[in-house]
N, C-alpha and C positions, 0 to 999 in steps of 0.2 A: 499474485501467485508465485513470483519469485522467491517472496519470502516467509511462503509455506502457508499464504493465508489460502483457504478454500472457502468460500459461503454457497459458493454454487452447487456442492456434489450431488444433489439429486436433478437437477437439471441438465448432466452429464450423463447420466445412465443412457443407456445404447437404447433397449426396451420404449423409454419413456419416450425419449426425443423420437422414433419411431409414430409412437403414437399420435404425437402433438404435432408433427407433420405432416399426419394425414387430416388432421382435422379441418375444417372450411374456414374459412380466412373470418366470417363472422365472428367465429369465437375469439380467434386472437386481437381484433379490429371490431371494434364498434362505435359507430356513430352514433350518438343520442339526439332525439327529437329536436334539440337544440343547436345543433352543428358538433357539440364537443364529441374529440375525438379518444377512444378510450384506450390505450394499448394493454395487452394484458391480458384480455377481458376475462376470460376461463378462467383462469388462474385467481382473480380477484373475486369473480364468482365464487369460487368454492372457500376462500379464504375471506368470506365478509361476517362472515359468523367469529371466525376467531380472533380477528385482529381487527383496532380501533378503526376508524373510516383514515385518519392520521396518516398512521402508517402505510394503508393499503396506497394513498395520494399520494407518497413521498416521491420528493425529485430523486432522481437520481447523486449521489455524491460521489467522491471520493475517500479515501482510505489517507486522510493525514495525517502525519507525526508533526509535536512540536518540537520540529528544526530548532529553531529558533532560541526557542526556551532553551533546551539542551547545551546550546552552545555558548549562553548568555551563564548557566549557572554557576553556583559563586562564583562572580561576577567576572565571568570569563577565564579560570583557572588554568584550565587544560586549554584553551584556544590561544592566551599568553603562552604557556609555556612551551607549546610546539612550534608559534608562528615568529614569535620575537626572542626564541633560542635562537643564541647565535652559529650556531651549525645552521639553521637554517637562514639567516640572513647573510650570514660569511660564502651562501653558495654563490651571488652574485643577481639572481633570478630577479629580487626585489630591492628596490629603496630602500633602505632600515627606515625612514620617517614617512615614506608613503604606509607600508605595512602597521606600523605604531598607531598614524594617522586610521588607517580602515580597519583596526583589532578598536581602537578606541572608540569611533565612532560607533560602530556596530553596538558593542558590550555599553553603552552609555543608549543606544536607541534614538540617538542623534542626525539619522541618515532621512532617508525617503525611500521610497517604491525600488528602485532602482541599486541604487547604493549606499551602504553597503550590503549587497544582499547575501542571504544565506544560504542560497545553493552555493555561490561564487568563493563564499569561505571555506564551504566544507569542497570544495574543487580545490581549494589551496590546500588544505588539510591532507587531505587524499596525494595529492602533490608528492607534499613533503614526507609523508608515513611512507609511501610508495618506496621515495627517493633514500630514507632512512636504512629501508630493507632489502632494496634489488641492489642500490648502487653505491651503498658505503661499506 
């Protein structure tokens, strides 16, 4: 929602959420003869007609971007050119062969879970844009 995405807005209307608040907890919760536990229920009720059984069962997700990909593209052009520019290495901040070492590693997929990871880059990145504009 920060960045502008909304899928919820009918479930934010003042009117509705009124409504579905007053309703008995059956409808929102049901247990089936079985033990499974159903959340939703009403909701899925009225939407079993329109939507594949798929969708109505889906877990919940997340909303991801490929980081990753992004920063990998041609093969790491823009993530060289900001991180192993020597404006940004001359600040003193980083190792020039540590920073060469985790721009290569990363852009090559050389690493593991941990490092070099891609929030940690774009946290470098952010760093240095930052440092470009407030303080040079």
């Amino acid at each position: 929602m920060a960045h502008g995405l909304e899928t919820l807005s009918p479930f934010l209307d003042r009117d509705f959420s009124e409504i579905v608040n007053m309703l008995p907890g059956k409808y929102k919760i049901h247990l089936t003869e079985n033990g499974q536990i159903i959340t939703k229920y009403a909701l899925k009720k009225v939407c079993q007609e329109r939507f594949p059984s798929g969708i109505l069962n889906k877990k919940k997700q997340g909303f991801g971007i490929p980081l990753e990909k992004w920063l990998r593209q041609d093969h790491g052009k823009c993530l060289r050119e900001i991180l192993l520019d020597p404006r940004t290495l001359n600040r003193g901040y980083f190792k020039k062969r540590s920073m060469e070492k985790l721009v290569d590693v990363f852009i090559k997929n050389k690493g593991d879970y941990f490092f070099p990871n891609a929030n940690g880059i774009v946290g470098l990145l952010t760093l240095e844009l930052w440092h470009r504009k407030y303080l040079d």
